[in-house]
N, C-alpha and C positions, 0 to 999 in steps of 0.2 A: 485765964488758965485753961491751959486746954484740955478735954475730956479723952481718957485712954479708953481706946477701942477696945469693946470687950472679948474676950478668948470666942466667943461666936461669930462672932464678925469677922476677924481676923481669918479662922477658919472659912468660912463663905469663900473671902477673896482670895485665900490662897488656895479652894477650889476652881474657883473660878480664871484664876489666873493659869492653872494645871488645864483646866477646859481649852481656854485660850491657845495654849500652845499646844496641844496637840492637834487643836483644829488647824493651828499653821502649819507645825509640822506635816501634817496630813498632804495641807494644799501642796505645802513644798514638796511632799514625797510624789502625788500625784502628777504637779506638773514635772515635777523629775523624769518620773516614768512615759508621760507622755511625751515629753521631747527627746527623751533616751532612746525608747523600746516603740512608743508606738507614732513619732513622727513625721516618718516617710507614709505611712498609711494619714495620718489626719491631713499633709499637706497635701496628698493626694485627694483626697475628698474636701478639701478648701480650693485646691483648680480646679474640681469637675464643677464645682458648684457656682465658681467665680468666668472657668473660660471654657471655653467652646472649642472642641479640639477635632476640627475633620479634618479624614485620610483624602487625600489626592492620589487618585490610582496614577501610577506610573505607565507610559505609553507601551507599552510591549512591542519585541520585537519585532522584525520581519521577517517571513521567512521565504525565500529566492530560491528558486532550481538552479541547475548551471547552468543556464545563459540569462540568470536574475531576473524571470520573469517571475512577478510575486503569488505565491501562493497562499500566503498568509498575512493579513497585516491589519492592526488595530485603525481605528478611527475615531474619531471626537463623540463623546456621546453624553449623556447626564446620568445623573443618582436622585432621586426622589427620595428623603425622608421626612420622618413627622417628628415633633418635641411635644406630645404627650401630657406634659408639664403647664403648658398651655392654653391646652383646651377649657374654655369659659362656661361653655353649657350645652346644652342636651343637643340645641339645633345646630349649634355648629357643630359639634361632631357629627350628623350625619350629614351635613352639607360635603364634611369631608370626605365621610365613607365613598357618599355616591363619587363624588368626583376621581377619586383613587380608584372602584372599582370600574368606572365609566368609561373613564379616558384611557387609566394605567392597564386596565385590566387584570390589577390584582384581586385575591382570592378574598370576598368580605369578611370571613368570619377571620382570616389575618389578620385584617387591617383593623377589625374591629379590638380582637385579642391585641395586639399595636398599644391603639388609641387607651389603653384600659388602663395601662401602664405608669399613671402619673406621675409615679415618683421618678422618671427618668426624663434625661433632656433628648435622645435621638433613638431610632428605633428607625432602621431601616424600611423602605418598601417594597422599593427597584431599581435595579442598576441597567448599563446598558441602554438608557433610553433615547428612542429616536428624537431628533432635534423639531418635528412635525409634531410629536408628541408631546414633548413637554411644552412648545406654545401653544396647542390646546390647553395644558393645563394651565400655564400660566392665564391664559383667555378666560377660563374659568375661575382663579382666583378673582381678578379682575372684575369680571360678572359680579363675584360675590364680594366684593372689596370690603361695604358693610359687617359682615361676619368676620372682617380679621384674618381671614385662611393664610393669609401668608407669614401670620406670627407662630403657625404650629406646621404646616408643610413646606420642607424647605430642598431646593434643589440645587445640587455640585455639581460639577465638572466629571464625567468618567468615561470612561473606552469602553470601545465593544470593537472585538473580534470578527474579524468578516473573511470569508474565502471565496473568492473570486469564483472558482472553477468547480463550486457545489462540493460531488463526491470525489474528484480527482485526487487520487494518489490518498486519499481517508486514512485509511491505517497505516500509514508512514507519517502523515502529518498528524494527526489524533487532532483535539480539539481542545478549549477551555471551558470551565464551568463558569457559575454567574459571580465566584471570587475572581476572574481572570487565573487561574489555575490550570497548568495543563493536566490533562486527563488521561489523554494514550499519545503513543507516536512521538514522535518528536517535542511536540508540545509538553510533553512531560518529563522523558528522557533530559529537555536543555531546559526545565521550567526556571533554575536559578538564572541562570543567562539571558532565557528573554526578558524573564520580569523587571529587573528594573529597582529603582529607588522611590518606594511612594513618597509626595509632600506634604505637606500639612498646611490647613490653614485657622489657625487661633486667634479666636474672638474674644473678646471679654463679654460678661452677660451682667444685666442688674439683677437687682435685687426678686426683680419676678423672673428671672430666670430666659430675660427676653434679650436679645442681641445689640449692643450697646453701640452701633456703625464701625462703617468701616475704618472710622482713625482709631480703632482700639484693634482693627484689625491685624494679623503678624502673617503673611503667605511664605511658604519654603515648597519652590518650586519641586517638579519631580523630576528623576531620571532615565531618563529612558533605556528599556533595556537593550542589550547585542542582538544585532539582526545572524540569522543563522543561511548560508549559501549550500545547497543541498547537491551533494551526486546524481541523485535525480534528473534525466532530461528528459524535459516536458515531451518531445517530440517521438523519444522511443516510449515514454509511459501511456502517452497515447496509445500507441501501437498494440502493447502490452493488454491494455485495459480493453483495447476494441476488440483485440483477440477473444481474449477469455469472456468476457462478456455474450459475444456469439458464440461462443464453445459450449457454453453452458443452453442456450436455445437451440441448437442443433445438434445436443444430444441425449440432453433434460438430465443432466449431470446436478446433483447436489451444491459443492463448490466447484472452483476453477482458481489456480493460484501458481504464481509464474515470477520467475527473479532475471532479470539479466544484470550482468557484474561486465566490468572490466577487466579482461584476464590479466594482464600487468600489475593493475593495484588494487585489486579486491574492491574499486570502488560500485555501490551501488549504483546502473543505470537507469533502474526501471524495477516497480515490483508491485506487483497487488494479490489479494484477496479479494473473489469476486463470489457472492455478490458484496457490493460494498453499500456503502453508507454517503448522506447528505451532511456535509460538516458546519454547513448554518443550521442544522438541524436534527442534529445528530441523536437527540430525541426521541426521533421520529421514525416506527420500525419500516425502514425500506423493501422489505416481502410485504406486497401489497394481500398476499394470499394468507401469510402467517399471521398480521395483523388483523383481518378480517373472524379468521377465528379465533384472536383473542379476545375482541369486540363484542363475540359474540357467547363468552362464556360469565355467569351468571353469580358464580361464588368469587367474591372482592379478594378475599387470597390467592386463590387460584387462579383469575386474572392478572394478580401485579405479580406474582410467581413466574407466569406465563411473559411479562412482562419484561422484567429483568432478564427475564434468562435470554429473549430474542433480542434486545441491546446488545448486551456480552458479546452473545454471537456475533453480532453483525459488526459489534466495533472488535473484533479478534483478528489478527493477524495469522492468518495459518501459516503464512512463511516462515514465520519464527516461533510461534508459537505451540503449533500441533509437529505429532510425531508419524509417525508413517511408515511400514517395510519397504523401504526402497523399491524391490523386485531387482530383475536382471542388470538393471544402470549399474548397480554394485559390482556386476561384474567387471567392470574397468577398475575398477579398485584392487582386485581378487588377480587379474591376471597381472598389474602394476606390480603387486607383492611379489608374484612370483618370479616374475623376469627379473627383477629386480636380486632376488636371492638364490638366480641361478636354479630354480628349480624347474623352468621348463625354457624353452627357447623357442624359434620360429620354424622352428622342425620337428617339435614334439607334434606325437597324434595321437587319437584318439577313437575308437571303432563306437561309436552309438549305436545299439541297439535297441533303443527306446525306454529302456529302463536300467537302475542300478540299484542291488540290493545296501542298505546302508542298518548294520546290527539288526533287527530282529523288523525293520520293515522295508520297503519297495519303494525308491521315489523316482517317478516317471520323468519324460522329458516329454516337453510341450509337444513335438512330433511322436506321437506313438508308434509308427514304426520304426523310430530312428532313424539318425543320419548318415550312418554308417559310418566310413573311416574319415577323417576330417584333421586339418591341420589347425595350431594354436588359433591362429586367426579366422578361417572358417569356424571353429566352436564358438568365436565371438558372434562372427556375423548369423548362426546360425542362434543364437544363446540359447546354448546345449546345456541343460542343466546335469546332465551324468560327467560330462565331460569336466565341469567345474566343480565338481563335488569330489572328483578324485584331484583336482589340482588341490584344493585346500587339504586335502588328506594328505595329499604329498607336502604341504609347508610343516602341519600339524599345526597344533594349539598354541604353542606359543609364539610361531611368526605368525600364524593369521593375528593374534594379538595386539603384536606389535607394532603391526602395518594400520590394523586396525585402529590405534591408537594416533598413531600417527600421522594418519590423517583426519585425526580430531574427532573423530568421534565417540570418543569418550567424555568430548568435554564442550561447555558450551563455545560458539563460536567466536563471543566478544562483540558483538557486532550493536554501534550505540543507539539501540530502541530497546525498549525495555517490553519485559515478558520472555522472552526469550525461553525456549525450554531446557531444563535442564537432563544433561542422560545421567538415569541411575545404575547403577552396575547390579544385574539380578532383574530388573525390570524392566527397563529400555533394550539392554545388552544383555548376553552372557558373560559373566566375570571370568574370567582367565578361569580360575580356580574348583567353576563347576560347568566348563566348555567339556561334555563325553562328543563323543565320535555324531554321537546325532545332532547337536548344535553346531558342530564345526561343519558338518556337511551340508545342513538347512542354511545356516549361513553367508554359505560359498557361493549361493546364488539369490543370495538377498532377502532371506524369508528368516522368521522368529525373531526377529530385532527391528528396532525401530530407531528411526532419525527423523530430524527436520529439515523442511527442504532447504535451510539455507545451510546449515551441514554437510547435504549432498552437494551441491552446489559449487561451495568451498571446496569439498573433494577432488569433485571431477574438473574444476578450476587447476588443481595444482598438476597436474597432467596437462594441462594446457599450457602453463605459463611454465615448462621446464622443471616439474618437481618442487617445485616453492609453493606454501601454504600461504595463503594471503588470509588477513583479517581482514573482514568486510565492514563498510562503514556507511555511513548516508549524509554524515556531514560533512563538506569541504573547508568550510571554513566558518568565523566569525568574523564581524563587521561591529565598529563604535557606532556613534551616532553619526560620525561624518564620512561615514562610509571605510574608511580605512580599515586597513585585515588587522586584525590582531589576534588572531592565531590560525594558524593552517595545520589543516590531517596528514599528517605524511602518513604514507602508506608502508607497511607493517609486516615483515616475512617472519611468519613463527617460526617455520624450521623448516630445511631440505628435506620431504620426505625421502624421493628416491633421484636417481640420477635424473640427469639432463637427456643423456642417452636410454636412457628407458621410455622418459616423459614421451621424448619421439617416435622412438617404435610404439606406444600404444595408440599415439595420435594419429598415427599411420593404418592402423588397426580399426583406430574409430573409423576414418573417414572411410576403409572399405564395408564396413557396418552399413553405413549409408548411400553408400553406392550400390551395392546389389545384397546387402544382408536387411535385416529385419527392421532396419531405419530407416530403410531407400525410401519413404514418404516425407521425407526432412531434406529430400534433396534439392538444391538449387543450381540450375543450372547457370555454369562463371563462376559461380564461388562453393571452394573447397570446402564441406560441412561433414567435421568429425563429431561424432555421439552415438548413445546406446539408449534402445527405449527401455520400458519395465512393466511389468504388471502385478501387481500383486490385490491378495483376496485380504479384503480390513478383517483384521481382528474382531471375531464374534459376530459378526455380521455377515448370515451367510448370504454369497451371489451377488456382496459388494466389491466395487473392488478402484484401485486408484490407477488412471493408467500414464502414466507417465516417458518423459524424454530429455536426455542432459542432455549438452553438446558444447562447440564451441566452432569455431568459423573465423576467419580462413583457416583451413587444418594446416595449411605451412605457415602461419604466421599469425595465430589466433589471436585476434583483437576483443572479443564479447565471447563469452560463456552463457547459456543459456538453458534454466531448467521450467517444464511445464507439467503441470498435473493435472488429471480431470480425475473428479473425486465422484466416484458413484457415476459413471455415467449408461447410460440405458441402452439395453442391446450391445452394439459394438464396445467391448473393453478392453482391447489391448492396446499397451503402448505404442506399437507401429502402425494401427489401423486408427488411432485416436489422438492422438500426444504428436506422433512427430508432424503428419501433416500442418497441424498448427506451429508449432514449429517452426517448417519448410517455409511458411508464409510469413512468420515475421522476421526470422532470419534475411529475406531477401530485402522487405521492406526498411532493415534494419542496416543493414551494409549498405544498400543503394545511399540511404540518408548520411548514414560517415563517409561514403564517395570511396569507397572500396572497390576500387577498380575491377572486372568480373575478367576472369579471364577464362574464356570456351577451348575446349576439348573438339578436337575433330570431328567428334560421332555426335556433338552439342550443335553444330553449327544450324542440321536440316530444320531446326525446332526452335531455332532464334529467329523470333520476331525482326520484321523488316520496320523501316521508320518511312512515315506519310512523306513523298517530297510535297517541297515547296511549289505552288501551281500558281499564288495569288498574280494576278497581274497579268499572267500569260496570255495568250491568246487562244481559243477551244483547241486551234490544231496544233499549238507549245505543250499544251495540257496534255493532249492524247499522247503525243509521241514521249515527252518525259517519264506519263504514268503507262509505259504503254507494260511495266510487269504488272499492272491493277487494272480492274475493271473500275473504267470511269464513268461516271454518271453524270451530264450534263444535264441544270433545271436553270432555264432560263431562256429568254430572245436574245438577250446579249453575246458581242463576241467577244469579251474577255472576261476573266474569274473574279469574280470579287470577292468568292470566299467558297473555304472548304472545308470539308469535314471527312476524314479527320486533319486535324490542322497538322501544318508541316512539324516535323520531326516525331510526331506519336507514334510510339510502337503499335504498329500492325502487320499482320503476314501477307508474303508476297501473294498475289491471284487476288487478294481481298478488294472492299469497294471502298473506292471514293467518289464523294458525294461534292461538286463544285458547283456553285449559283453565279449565272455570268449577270444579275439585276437585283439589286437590294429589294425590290417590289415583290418577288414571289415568295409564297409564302413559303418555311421549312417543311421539307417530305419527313415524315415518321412513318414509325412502323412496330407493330408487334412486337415485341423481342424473343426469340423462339427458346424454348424448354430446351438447354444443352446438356440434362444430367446423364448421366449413365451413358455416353456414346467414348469412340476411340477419340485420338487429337486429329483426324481427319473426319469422321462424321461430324466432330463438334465445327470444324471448319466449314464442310460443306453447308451442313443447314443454317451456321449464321450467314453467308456469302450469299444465300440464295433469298434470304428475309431482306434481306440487301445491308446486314450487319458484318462485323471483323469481330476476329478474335486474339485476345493474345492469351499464348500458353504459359500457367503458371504452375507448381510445386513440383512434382515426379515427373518427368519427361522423358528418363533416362530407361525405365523398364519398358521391354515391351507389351505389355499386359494391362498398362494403366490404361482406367476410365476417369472421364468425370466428374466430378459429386458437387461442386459450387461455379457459381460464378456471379460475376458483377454485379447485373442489371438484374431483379425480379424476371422469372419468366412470365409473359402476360402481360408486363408493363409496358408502356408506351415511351420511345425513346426516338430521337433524330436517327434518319436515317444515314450509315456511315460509322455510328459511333462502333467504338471498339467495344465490347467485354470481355472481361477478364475472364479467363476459363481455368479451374483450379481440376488438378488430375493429382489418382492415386492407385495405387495398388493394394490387391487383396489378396496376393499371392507371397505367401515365405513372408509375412511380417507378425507372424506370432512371437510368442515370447516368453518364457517360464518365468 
């Protein structure tokens, strides 16, 4: 007979049995919630802990000038990380240190803060690493084999970034960080494009967290990203950067900054900020002077303050970036308006008398006693600022406005590099709505408003190309991985500012600016060079000032637009005594290279270089009577030529020397090269002729007033006798400029 559970008991288990189930319950709610709410978080923290997931940087694109010589482009390189997780004991971590700071040259108390980390499996060190370097390290692992290093430092596949041509074209191309990241320029502006598709590759790990081989291994290759094909050609950026570069040495000018375009498609052909920057090393402050005194300052904020701020600088694009008072260039804008709206014509005048009163003050013209009576186009070539202050008073406020507007400068240019500056209306400009009588007349001649130079540029462009606004651009195209285009820039007409018939008469207008007005040091002889220089005094800075020159070439057929600036430069500051000569020089170097054929002018001819004939071969008395418009030089026993200098076809002038050797035995004659600064183009003739040097004449040739100021060879240096150099001339007369 069996014995009935007592009312105690009974109670116990039907506690116990209530324990029971809400401890299931519990579980069930628990695991409920955890594969409901929190199961993408734990399955995630069950792969980190099971697999091993590294990034495969994707190869970055390229990037090509127009004729695809490369300016940028990734290369094969490694990633060094450590697993943390790993580390066994005291000596092998610093086996590791040393070795990381040794070889890597990373920072110890880094890699140390790294190592400290246990509870994680990777923990980067350094990316980028050269392929020399990491088989040291690896050599070093090896050395230490015993310690294991290679279960906690581990090394991937990665790119690094290299530019061939150092600082070349820097702030167009900008650079990457140590993520592969563009930074400025280009490289940031297309950073989705070049990058690319990173891969991956996952491992499975055991139980200590160590890597379980490669057949647990899974790779997903990467993709490489769009190469990018640049408006840019190398060969005028050259030009461009050598210019400005000694611009800034020959007249100890703060910067130097310079755009040429295409006048048909707004495309970029050339453009820097100088001084520039090293893009493997961009780092690195390129003012060896500015650097020096940062080096040399003692408070660590006030050093990385000092720091930062001269990167900035240096990686800054003032093309695009800084703003500027035009000066007088603007007035090709201003007289554009006016013809355009019928408000003056090519027989309107003007009586200068050096000054004009505007509301309650006096604003002078750069010539103080005035130029008296003068017609539309003389007031240009002359840039008469009375003269141009009563033309904008004759549109009024709201066509200067309009025109204003119209050729974009009110608004950024579009142009695809980023930073760009923006014009604000009331700070950059005057707003239509608080334009009184004394802004519209400061205005008229370029002064109390600001632009950038790729703004002006774009301006004085659509005067060249027949009144069409072009958007300016620096990429041409995109390239897949197999080279094929898949997408092209087509080039871009915002809107007709003013006629076709306008564009031409002022283009008519520039090019006499340049021919005997205030631009004539821009001139080249054979090719037609329309532009207006400028000067203006920087904003708050007294006795600074930017002096600058637009243009464009050939004036009947203009193929390149061309703006220059020297910023701060010392002593000489005006745009026609500083701006355009630099200019005239790469204008000529710049058309010769497109094969712009030069076409001379009658009164051109006496000043055109003559070309070396061909002697080789001849016989001393073929030699004599061929060369007989040159003084020839016979060195040698021989009776025929084996070689000459200068060699057949070099430009040199008629009466000049050449120098023919009739025996490969004797040695070359040299000689001095004589001091040609400051002389006429016949002194500078005689004295090289008689050093037994040639010269050919290059920039202003057309005035007769010009002297000298550069040429070729160092004077003092030693050079073959016969050689030519270059003799660069200018005038100082009538190229001022309000």
């Amino acid at each position: 007979m069996r014995t009935r559970p007592s009312k105690q008991t009974a109670q116990r288990a039907t506690f116990a049995l209530v324990l029971l189930s809400l401890g299931f319950l519990y579980c069930v709610g628990a695991l409920a919630y955890a594969a409901l709410f929190k199961g993408d978080e734990y399955r995630l923290k069950a792969e980190q802990n099971q697999l091993s997931d590294t990034q495969i940087a994707a190869e970055r694109g390229t990037i090509y000038d127009s004729n695809m010589k490369v300016l940028a482009q990734s290369a094969s390189a490694w990633l060094v990380y450590v697993n943390p997780s790993q580390v066994k004991s005291d000596e092998q971590n610093e086996l590791i240190v040393r070795g990381l700071v040794d070889i890597l040259g990373a920072d110890e108390e880094d890699v140390r803060n790294k190592l400290s980390k246990t509870e994680t499996g990777y923990q980067k060190i350094a990316g980028e690493i050269e392929t020399n370097v990491k088989e040291a390290l690896e050599a070093y692992m090896t050395e230490h084999k015993d310690a294991s290093l290679s279960q906690v430092i581990g090394i991937d596949p990665d790119t690094k970034r290299y530019y061939p041509y150092s600082s070349f074209a820097s702030t167009i191309i900008g650079f990457t960080n140590a993520d592969d990241e563009g930074i400025a320029g280009v490289e940031m502006q297309y950073n989705d494009d070049l990058t690319g598709v990173s891969g991956r590759i996952i491992t499975a790990k055991n139980a200590r967290q160590g890597s379980m081989g490669s057949s647990y291994e899974t790779t997903y290759d990467a993709e490489a990203g769009e190469s990018l094909v640049l408006t840019i050609d190398e060969v005028i950026q050259y030009y461009l950067e050598q210019s400005l570069e000694q611009a800034i040495t020959d007249t100890g000018a703060k910067y130097a900054y310079g755009i040429v375009m295409d006048t048909d498609t707004g495309a970029i052909l050339a453009m820097t900020s100088q001084p520039d920057f090293d893009l493997n090393n961009p780092r690195v402050i390129s003012d060896t002077t500015k650097a020096e005194e940062i080096a040399a300052m003692t408070d660590p904020t006030e050093r990385s303050t000092a720091t930062t701020n001269a990167l900035y600088s240096q990686w800054r694009n003032r093309t695009i970036s800084d703003t500027y008072e035009p000066g007088s260039v603007f007035k090709t804008v201003v007289v554009s308006a006016a013809l355009e709206e019928g408000v003056v014509d090519l027989d309107t005048t003007y009586t200068c008398t050096g000054s004009i009163r505007v509301a309650d003050r006096v604003q002078h013209c750069w010539k103080r006693g005035g130029h008296g009576t003068e017609t539309l186009t003389e007031g240009l070539m002359n840039s008469c600022n009375p003269f141009f202050i009563t033309i904008g008073q004759s549109m009024g406020q709201e066509t200067f406005y309009k025109y204003f507007e119209a050729f974009g400068l009110t608004e950024k240019t579009g142009i695809d590099l980023p930073a760009e500056a923006a014009p604000v209306a009331g700070q950059t400009y005057h707003a239509l709505e608080d334009m009184g009588i004394t802004e519209l007349s400061s205005s008229s001649f370029g002064q109390t408003f600001q632009v950038s130079p790729i703004q002006m540029i774009t301006a004085v462009n659509t005067i060249a190309n027949g009144g069409k606004l072009m958007q300016p651009y620096v990429v041409d195209s995109k390239l897949d991985g197999d080279g094929n285009v898949v997408y092209k820039t087509a080039s871009t007409v915002k809107r007709q500012v003013i006629s076709e018939k306008t564009a031409d008469t002022v283009a008519n207008m520039m090019e006499q600016v340049v021919s005997i007005g205030t631009g004539k040091n821009a001139y080249v002889a054979g090719f037609h060079v329309a532009g207006k220089t400028g000067t203006s005094e920087k904003i708050g800075i007294e006795g600074a000032y930017i002096a600058s020159f637009a243009g464009f070439a050939p004036a009947d057929d203009p193929q390149i637009t061309i703006l220059i600036a020297i910023d701060e430069p010392v002593g000489e500051h005006g745009g026609g005594a500083v701006a355009a000569p630099i200019a005239g020089e790469l204008l000529e170097k710049i058309l010769t290279y497109l094969n712009v054929e030069p076409q001379y002018e009658d009164d051109e001819i006496s000043n055109i270089s003559s070309v070396a004939p061909p002697l080789m071969n001849m016989t001393v008395s073929e030699a004599q009577s061929t060369a007989s418009k040159f003084k020839l030089r016979v060195v040698g026993d021989g009776d025929t030529v084996v070689s000459q200098i200068p060699a057949a076809g070099q430009q040199m002038r008629t009466g000049g020397v050449i120098v023919v050797y009739t025996d490969t035995d004797t040695p070359r004659e040299t000689g001095t090269v004589p001091d040609l600064s400051n002389m006429t183009m016949s002194q500078a003739n005689s004295a090289a002729v008689n050093a037994g040097f040639n010269i050919r004449i290059a920039g202003n040739t057309h005035s007769g007033e010009v002297l000298s100021y550069k040429q070729s060879l160092d004077a003092g240096s030693t050079a073959e006798l016969g050689s030519v150099i270059t003799v660069y001339f200018k005038s100082n007369v009538d190229v001022q400029d309000g």
